[in-house]
FIKOLZA-365565 format. One record per atom (N, C-alpha, C): atom name; x, y, z. Coordinates in pm, whole numbers, plus 50000, padded with zeros to 5 digits. Atoms other than C-alpha are relative to their C-alpha. Example, Ala and Ser with C-alpha at 12.3 -4.5 7.8 and 13.67 -1.06 7.14 Angstrom:
# residues 2
NODE  site     xx     yy     zz
NODE     N  50089  49881  50000
NODE    CA  51230  49550  50780
NODE     C  50090  50120  50000
NODE     N  49918  49881  49994
NODE    CA  51367  49894  50714
NODE     C  49923  50109  50073
END
This chain:
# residues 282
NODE  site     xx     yy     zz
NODE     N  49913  50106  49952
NODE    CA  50260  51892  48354
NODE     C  50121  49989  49908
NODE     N  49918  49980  50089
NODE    CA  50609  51908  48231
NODE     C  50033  49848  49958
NODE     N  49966  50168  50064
NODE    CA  50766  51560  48054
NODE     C  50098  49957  50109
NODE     N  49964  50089  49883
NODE    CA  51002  51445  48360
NODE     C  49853  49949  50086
NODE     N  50077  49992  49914
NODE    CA  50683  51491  48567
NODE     C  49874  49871  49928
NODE     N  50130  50105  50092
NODE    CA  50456  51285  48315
NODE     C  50085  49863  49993
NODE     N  49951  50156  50010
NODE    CA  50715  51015  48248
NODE     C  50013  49930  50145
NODE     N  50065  50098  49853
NODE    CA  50688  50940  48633
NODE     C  49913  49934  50024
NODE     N  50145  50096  49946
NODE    CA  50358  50894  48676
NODE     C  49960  49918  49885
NODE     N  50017  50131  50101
NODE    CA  50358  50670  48360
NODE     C  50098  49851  50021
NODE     N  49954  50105  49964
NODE    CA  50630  50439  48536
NODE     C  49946  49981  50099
NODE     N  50101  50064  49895
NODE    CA  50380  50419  48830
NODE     C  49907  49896  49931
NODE     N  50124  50072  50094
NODE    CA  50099  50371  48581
NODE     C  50028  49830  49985
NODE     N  49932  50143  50055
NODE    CA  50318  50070  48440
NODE     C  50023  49914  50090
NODE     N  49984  50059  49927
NODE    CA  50392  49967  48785
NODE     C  49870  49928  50053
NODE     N  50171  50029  49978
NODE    CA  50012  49979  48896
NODE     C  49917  49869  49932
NODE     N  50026  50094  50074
NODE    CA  49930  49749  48595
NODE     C  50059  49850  50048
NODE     N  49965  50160  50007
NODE    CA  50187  49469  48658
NODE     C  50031  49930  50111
NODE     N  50026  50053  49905
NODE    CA  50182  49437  49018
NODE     C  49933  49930  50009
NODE     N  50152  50068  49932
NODE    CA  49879  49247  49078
NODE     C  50003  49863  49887
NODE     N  50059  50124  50126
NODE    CA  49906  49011  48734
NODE     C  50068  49863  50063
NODE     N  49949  50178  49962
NODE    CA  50112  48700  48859
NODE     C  49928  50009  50135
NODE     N  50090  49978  49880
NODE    CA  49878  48707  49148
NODE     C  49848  49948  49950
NODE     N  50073  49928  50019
NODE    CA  49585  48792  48947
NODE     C  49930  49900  49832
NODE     N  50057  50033  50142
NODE    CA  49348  48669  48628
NODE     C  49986  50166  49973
NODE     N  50034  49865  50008
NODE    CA  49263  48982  48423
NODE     C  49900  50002  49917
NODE     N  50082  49959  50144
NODE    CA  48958  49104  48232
NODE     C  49961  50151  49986
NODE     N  49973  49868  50026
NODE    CA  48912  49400  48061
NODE     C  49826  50028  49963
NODE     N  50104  50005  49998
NODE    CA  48578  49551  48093
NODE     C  49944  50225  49927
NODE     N  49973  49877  50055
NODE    CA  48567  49863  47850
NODE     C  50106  50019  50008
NODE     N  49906  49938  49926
NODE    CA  48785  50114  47980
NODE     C  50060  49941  50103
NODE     N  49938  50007  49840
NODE    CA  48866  49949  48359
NODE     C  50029  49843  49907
NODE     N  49915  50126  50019
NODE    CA  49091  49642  48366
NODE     C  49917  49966  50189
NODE     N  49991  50077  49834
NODE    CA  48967  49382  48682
NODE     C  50102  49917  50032
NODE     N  49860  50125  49976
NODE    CA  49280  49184  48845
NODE     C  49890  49928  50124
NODE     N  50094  50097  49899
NODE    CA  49056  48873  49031
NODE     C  50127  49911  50045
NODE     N  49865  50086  49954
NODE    CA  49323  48699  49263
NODE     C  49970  49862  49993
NODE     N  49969  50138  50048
NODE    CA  49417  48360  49183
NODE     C  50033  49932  50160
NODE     N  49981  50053  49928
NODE    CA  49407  48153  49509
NODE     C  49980  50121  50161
NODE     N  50002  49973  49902
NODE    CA  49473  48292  49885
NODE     C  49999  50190  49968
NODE     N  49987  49849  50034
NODE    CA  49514  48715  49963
NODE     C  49926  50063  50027
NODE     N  50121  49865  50001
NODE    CA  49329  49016  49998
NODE     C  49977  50049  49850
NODE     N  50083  49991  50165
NODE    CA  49112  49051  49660
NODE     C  50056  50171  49951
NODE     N  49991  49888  50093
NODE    CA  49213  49312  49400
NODE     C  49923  50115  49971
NODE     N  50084  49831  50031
NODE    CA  49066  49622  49270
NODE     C  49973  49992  49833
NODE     N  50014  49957  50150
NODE    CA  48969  49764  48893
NODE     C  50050  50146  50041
NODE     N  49914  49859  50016
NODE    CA  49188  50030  48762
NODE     C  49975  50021  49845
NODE     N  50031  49956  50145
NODE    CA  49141  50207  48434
NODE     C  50120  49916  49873
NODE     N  49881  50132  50063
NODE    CA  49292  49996  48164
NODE     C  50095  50050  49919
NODE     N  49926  49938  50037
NODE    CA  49599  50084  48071
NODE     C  50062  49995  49861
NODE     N  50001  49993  50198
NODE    CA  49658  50225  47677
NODE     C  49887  49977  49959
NODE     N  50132  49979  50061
NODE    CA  49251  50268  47652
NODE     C  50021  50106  49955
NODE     N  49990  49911  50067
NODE    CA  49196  50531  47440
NODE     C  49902  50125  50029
NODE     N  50094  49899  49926
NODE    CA  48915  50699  47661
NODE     C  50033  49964  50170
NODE     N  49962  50015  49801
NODE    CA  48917  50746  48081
NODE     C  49860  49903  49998
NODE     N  50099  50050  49992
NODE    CA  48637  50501  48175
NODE     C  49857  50085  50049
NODE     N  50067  49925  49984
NODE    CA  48314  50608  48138
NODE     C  49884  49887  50116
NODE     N  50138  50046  49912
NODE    CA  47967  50539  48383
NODE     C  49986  49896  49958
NODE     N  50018  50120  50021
NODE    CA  47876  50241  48190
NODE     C  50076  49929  50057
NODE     N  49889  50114  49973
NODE    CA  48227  50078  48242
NODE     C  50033  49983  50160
NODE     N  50001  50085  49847
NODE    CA  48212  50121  48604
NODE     C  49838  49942  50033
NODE     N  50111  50135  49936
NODE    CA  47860  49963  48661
NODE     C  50054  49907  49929
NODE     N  49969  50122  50077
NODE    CA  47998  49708  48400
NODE     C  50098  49942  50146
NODE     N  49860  50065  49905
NODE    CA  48324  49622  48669
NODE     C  49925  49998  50103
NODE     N  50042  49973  49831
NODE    CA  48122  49687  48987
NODE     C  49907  49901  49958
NODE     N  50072  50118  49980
NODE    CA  47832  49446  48875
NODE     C  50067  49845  49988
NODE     N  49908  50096  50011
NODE    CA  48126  49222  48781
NODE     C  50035  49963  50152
NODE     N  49914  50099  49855
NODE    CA  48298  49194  49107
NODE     C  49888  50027  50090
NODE     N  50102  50075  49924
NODE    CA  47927  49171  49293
NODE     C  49986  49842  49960
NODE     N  50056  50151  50047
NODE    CA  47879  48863  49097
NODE     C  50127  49905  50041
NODE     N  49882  50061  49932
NODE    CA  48224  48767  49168
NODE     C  50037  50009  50213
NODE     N  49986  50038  49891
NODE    CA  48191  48814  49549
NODE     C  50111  50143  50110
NODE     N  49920  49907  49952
NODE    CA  48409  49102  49545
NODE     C  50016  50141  50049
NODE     N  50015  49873  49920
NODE    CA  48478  49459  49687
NODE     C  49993  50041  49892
NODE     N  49970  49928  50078
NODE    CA  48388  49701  49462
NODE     C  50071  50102  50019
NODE     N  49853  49839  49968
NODE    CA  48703  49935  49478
NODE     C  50046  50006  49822
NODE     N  49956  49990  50131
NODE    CA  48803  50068  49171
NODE     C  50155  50110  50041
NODE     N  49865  49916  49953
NODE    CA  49196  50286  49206
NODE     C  50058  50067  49812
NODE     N  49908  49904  50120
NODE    CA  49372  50553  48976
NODE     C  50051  50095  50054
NODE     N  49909  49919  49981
NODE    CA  49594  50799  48963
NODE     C  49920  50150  49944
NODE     N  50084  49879  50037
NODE    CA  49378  51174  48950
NODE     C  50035  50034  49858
NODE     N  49922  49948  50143
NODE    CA  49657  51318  48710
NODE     C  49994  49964  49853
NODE     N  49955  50122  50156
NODE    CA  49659  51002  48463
NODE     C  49856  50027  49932
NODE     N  50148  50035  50017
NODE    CA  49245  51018  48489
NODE     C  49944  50112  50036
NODE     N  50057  49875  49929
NODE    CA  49126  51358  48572
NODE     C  49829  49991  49985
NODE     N  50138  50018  50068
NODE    CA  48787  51283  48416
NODE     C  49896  49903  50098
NODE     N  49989  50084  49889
NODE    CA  48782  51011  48659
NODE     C  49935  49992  50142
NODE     N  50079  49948  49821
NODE    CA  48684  51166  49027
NODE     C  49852  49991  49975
NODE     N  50191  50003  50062
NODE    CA  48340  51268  48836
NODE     C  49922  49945  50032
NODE     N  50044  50163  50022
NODE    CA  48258  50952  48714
NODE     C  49965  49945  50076
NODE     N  50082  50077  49922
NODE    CA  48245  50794  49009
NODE     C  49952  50065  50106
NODE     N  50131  49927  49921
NODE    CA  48080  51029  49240
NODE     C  49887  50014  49912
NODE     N  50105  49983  50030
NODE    CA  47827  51048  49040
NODE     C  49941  49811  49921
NODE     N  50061  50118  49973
NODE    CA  47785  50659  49032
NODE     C  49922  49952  50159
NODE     N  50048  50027  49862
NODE    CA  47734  50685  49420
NODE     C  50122  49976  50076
NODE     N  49880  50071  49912
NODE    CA  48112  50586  49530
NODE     C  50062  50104  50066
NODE     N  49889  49841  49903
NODE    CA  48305  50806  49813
NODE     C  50125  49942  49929
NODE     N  49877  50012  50018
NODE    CA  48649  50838  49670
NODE     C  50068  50069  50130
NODE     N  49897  49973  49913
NODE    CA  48936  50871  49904
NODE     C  50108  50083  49907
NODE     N  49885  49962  50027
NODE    CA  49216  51104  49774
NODE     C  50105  49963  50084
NODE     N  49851  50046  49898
NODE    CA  49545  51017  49893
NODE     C  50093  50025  49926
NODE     N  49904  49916  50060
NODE    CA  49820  51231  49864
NODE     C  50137  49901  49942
NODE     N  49928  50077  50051
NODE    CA  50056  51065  49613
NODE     C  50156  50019  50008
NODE     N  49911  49894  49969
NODE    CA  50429  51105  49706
NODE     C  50119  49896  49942
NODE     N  49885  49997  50028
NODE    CA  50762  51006  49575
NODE     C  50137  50011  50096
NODE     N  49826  49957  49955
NODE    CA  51163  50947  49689
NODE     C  50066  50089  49965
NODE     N  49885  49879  50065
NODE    CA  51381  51225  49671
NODE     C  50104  49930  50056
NODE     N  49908  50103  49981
NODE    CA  51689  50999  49692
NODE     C  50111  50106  50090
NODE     N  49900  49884  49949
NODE    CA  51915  51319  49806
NODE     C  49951  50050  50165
NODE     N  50069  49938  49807
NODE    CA  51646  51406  50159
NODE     C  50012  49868  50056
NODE     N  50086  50135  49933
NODE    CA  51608  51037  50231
NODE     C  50080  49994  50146
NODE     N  49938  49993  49861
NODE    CA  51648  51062  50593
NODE     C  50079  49868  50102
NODE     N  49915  50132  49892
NODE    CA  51872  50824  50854
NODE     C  49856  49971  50067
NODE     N  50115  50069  49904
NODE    CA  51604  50570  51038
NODE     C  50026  50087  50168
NODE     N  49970  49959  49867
NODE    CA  51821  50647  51320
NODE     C  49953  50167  50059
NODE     N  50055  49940  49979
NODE    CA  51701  50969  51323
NODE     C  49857  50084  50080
NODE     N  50176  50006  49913
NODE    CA  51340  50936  51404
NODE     C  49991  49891  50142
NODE     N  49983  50072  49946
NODE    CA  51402  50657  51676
NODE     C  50078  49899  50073
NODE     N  49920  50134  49993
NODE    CA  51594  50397  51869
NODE     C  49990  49919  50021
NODE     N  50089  50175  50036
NODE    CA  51395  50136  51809
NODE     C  50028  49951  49883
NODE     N  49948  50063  50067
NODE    CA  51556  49897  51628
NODE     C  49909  49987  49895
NODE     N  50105  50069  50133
NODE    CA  51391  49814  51253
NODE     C  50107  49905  49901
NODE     N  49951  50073  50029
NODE    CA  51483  49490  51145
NODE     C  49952  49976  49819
NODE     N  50045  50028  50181
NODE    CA  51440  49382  50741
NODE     C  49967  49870  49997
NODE     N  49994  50130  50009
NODE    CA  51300  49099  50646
NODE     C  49977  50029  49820
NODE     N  49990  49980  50112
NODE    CA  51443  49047  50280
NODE     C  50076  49865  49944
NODE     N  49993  50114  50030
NODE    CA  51549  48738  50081
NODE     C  50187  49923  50018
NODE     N  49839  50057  49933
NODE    CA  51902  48739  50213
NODE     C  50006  49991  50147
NODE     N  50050  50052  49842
NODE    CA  51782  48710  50550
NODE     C  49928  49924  50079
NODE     N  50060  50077  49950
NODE    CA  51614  48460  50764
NODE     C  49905  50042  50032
NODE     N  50118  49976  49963
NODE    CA  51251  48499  50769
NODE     C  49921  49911  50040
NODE     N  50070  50080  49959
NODE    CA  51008  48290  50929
NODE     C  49816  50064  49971
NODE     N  50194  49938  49995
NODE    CA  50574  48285  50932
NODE     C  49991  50079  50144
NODE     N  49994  49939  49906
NODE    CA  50642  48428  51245
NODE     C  50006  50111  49999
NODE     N  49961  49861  50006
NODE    CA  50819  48746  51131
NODE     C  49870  50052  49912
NODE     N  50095  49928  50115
NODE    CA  50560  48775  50844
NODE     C  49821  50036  50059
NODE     N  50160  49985  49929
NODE    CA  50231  48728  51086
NODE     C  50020  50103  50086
NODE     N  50007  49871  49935
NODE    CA  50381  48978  51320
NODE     C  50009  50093  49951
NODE     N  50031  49924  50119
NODE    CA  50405  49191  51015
NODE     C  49882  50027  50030
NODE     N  50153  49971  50030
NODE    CA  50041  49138  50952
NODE     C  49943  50032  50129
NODE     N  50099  49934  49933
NODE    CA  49912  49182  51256
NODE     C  50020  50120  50022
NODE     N  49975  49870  49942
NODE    CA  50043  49511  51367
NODE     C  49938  50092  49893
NODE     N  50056  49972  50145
NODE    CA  49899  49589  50987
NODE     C  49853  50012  50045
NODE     N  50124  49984  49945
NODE    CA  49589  49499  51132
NODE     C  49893  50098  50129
NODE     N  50040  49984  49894
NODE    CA  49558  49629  51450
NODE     C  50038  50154  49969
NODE     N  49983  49855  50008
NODE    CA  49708  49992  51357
NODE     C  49856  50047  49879
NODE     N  50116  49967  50075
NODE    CA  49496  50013  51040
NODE     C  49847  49999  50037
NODE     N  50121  49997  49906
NODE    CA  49194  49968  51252
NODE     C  49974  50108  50069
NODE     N  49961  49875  49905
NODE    CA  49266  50301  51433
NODE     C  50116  50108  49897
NODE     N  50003  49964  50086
NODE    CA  49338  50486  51127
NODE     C  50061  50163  50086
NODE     N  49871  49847  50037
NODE    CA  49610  50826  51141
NODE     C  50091  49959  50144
NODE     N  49842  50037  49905
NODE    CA  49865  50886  51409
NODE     C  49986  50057  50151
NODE     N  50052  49971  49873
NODE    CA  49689  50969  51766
NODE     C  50015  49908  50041
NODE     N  50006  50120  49937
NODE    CA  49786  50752  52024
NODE     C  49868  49892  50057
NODE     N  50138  50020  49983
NODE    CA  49542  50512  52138
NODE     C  50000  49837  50069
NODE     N  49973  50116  49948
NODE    CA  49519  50204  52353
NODE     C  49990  49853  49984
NODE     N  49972  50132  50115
NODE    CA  49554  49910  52106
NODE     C  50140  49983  50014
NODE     N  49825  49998  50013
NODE    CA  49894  49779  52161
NODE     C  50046  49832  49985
NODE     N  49940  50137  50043
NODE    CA  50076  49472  52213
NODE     C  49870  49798  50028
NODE     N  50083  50106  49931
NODE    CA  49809  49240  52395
NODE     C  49890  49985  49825
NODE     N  50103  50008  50130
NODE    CA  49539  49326  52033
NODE     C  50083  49955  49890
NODE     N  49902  50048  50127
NODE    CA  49882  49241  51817
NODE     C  49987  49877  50004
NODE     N  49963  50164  49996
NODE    CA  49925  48879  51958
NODE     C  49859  49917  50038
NODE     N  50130  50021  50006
NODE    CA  49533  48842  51960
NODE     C  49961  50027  49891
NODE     N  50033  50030  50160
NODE    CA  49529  48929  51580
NODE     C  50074  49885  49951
NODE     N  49920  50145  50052
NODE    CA  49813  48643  51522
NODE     C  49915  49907  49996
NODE     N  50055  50160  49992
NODE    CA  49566  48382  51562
NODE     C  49854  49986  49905
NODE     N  50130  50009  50079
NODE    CA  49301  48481  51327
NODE     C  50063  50003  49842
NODE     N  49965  49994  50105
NODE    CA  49543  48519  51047
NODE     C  50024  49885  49852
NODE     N  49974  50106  50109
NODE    CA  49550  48348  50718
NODE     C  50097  49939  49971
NODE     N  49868  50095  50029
NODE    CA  49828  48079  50692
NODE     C  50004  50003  49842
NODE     N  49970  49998  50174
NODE    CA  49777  48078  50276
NODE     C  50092  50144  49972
NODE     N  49948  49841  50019
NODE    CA  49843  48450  50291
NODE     C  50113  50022  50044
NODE     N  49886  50018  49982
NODE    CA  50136  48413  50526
NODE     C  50088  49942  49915
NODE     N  49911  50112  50087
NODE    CA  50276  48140  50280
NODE     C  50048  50097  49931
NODE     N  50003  49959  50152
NODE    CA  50212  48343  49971
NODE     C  50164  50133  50047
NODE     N  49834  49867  49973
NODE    CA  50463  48692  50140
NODE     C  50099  49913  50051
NODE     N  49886  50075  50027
NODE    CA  50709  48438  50223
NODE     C  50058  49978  49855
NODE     N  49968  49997  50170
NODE    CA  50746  48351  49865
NODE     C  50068  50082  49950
NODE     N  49989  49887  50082
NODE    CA  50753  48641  49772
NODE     C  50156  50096  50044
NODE     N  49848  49927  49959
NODE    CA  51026  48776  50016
NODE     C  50104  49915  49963
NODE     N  49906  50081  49997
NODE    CA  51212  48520  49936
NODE     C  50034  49975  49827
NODE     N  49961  49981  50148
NODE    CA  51206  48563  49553
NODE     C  50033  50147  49979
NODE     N  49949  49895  50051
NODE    CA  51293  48931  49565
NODE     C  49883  50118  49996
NODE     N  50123  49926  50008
NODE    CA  50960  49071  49482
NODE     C  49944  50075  50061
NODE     N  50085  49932  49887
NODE    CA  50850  49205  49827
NODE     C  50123  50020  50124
NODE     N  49942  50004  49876
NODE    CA  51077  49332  50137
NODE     C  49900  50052  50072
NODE     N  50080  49916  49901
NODE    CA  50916  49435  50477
NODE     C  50114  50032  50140
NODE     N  49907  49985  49866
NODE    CA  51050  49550  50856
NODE     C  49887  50017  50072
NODE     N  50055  49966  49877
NODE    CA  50999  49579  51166
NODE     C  50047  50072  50112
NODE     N  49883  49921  49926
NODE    CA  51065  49782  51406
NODE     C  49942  49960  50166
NODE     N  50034  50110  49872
NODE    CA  51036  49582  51778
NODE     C  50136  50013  50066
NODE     N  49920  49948  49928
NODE    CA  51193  49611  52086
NODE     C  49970  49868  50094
NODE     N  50001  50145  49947
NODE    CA  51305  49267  52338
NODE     C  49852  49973  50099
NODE     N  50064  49996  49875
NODE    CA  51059  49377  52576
NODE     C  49822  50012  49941
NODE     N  50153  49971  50046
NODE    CA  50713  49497  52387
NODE     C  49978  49936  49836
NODE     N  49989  50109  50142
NODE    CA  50801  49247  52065
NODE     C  49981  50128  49882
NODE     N  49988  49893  50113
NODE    CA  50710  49432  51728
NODE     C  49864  50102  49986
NODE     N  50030  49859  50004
NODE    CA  50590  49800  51727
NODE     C  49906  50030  49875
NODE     N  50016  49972  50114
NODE    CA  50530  49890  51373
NODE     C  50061  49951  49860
NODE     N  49938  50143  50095
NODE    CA  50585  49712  51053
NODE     C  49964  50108  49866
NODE     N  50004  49977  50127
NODE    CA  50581  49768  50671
NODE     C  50048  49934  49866
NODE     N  49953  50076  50087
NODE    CA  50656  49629  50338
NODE     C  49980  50076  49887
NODE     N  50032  49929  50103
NODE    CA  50722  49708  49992
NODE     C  50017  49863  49888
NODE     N  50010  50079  50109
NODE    CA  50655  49548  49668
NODE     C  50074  50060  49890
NODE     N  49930  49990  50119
NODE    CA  50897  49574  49333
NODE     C  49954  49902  49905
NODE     N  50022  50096  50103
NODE    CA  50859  49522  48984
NODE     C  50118  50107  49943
NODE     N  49915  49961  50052
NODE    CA  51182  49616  48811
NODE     C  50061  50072  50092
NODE     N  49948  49872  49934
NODE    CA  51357  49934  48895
NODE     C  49886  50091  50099
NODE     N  50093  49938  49974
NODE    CA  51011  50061  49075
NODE     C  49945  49954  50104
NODE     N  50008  50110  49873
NODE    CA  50923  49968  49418
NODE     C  49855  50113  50088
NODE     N  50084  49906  49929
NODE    CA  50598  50136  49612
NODE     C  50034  49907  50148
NODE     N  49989  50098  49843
NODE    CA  50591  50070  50003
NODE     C  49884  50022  50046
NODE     N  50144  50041  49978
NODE    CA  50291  49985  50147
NODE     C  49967  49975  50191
NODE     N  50027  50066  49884
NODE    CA  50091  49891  50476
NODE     C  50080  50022  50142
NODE     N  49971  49934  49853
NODE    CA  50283  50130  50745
NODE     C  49938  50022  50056
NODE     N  50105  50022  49878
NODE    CA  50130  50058  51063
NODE     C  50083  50052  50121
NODE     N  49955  49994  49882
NODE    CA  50212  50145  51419
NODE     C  49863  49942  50078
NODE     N  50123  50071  49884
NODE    CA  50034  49962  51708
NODE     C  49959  50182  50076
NODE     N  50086  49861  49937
NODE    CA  49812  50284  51835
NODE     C  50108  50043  50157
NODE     N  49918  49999  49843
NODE    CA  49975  50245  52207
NODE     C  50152  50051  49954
NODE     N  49839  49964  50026
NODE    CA  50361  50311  52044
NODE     C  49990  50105  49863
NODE     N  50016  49923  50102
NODE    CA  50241  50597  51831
NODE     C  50093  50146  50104
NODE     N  49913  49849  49957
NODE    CA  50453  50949  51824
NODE     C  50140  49969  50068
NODE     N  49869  50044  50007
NODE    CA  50763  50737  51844
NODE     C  50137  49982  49929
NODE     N  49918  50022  50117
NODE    CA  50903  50790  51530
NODE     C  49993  49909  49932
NODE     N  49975  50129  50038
NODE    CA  50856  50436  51447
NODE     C  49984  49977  49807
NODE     N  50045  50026  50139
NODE    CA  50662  50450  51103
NODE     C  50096  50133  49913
NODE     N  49887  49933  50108
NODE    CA  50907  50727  50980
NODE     C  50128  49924  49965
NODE     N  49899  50139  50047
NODE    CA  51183  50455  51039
NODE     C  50019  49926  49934
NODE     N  50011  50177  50111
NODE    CA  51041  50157  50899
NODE     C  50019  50098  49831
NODE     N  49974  49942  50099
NODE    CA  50965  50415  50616
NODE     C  50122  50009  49904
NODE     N  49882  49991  50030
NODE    CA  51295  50500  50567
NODE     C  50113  49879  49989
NODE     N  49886  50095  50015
NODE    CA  51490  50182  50640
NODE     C  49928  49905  49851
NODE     N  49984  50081  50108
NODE    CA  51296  50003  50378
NODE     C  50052  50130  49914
NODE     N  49924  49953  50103
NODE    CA  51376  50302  50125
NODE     C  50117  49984  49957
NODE     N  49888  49999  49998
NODE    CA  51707  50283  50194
NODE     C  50028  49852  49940
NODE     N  49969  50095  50009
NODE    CA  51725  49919  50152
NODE     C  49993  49949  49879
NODE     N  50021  50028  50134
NODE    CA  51549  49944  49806
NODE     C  50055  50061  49885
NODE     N  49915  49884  50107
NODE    CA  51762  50221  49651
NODE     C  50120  49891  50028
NODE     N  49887  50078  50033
NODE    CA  52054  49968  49756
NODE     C  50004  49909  49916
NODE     N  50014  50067  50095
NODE    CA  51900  49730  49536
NODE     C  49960  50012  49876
NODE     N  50007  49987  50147
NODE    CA  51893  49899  49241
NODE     C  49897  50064  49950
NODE     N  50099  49852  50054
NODE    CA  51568  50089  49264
NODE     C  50005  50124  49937
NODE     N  49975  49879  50009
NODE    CA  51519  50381  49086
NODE     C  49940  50091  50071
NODE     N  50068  49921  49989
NODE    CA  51195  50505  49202
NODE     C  49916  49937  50087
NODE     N  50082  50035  49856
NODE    CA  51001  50476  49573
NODE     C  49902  50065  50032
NODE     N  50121  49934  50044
NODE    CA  50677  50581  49579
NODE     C  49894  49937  50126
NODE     N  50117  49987  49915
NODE    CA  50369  50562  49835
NODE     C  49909  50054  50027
NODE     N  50140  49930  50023
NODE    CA  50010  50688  49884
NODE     C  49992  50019  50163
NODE     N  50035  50021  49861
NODE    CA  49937  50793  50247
NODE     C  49811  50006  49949
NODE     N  50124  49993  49975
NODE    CA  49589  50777  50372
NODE     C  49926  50177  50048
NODE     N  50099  49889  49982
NODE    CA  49519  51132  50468
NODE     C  50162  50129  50011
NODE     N  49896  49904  49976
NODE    CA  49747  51482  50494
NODE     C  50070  49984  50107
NODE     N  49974  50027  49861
NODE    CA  49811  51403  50846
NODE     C  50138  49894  49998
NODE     N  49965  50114  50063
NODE    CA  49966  51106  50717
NODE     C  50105  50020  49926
NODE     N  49861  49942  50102
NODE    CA  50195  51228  50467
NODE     C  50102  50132  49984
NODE     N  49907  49919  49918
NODE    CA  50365  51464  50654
NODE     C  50114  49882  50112
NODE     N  49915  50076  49948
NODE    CA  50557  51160  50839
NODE     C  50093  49930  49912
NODE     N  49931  50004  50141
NODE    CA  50657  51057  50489
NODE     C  50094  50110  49912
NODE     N  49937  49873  50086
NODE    CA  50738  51397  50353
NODE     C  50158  50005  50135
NODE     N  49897  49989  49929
NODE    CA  50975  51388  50682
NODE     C  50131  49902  50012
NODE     N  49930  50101  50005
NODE    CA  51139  51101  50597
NODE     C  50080  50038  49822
NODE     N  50002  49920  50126
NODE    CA  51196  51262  50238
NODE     C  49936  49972  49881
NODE     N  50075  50014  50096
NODE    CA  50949  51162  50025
NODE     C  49914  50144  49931
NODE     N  50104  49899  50028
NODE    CA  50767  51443  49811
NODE     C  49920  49974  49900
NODE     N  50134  50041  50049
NODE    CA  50397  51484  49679
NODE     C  50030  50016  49889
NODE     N  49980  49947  50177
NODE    CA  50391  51476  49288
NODE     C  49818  49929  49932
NODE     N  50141  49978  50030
NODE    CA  49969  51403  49319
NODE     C  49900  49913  50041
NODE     N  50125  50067  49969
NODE    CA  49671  51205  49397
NODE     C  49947  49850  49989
NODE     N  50054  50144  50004
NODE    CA  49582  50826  49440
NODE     C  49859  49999  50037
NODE     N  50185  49989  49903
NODE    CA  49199  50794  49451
NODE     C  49941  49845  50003
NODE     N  50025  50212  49944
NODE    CA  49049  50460  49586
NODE     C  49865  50049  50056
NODE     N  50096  49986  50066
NODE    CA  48675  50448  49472
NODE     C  49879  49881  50066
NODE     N  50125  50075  49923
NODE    CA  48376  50247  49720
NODE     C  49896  50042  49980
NODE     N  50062  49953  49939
NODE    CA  48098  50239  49776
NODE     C  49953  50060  50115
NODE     N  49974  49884  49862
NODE    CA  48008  50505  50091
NODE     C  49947  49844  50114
NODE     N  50011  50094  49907
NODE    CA  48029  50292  50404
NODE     C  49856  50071  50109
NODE     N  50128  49988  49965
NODE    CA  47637  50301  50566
NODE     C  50034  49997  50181
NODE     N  49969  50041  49833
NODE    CA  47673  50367  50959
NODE     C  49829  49970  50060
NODE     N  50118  49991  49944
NODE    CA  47382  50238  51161
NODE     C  49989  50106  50101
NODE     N  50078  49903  49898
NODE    CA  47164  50438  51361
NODE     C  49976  49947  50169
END
């Protein structure tokens, strides 16, 4: 690994760490750091603690995993392969399926026109713009309802399962990404059309110059539209105008990060996200 290539994934690292803390209590359990969320949200993870002087060993994940049973919580533990190579091991051989997920990067020079992939409008919702719980729940649901139906095959989940997730959604949680868009911290879009409301959505979170984007969804029914290469791209674009240096995202599978790589993002390595194996009945 040459030293541009290492000092990247050490301003992830750094990013990884301080996302989650104003959110977040922290305890440090060996090696793994736990962030336990402070009020409303979707609960945190344990990540290896950052400036330990070993990769966490077996003990330190039953230590964090019997922690967040007692706390109520998911045991997910997340790292970066490269940072933790020692890492994958470890927890397969505690019992946890890890997910790899191809880790990928802005190339600020490919970053493609939205207009490109689509002409479906993708709107921003960012703290110089008028956002409502409205824009932010139709956010979430389409979050919901695509992620449910997991890669990019069309599939007949569409607008009727979007405005039938709106009503189960958490109003604290809505509050909290208001806030947040509205202090700077978080932009998202959408990309929606007058007639079938909003399509596909996304958001990204910043801490400094360092911004990952997160939670690209398409409603299954408006898939192979270009849509999630759009949103992709219009937030990039929107976060390099603000001063970003560095745009960064994990897809969920190869399949996956080929709609990213087309938008111009490229791979520079591995996000692994650490469960226990999900039990199917018989």
């Amino acid at each position: 690994m040459d030293a541009d290539h290492a000092d990247l994934l050490d301003r992830l690292e750094q990013f990884y760490d301080a996302v989650p803390r104003d959110a977040a209590r922290v305890e440090d359990h060996g090696s793994c750091v736990l962030f336990v969320r402070e009020g409303a949200g979707w609960p945190f993870y344990a990540r290896p603690r950052r400036g330990a002087t070993r990769s966490p060993s077996l003990a330190d994940l039953n230590t964090v995993r019997s922690r967040q049973r007692e706390l109520g919580l998911p045991e997910a533990l997340e790292w970066v392969h490269e940072i933790n190579p020692e890492l994958l091991t470890v927890a397969r051989s505690a019992g946890l399926s890890v997910l790899e997920a191809p880790l990928l990067v802005l190339d600020p020079a490919a970053l493609a026109d939205p207009a490109a992939f689509t002409h479906v409008p993708v709107r921003l919702l960012t703290a110089a713009t008028p956002t409502t719980a409205a824009n932010v729940a139709a956010r979430r649901a389409v979050a919901a309802i695509g992620f449910a139906a997991p890669g990019t095959s069309r599939g007949e989940a569409g607008p009727a399962q979007r405005d039938a997730a709106l009503r189960g959604l958490d109003v604290a949680a809505l509050d909290e990404e208001l806030t947040r868009i509205a202090n700077g911290s978080r932009l998202a879009a959408l990309a929606e059309t007058p007639d079938e409301g909003t399509l596909a959505s996304g958001m990204a979170m910043r801490v400094g110059d360092v911004a990952e984007i997160a939670g690209v969804a398409t409603l299954p029914s408006a898939r192979r539209r270009g849509l999630a290469a759009a949103v992709t791209a219009t937030l990039a674009h929107a976060l390099l105008a603000e001063g970003v240096e560095v745009v960064f995202l994990s897809a969920g599978s190869e399949e996956i990060a080929r709609v990213y790589l087309r938008a111009g993002f490229r791979r520079i390595g591995t996000a692994c996200i650490a469960e226990p194996p999900t039990i199917t009945p018989h």
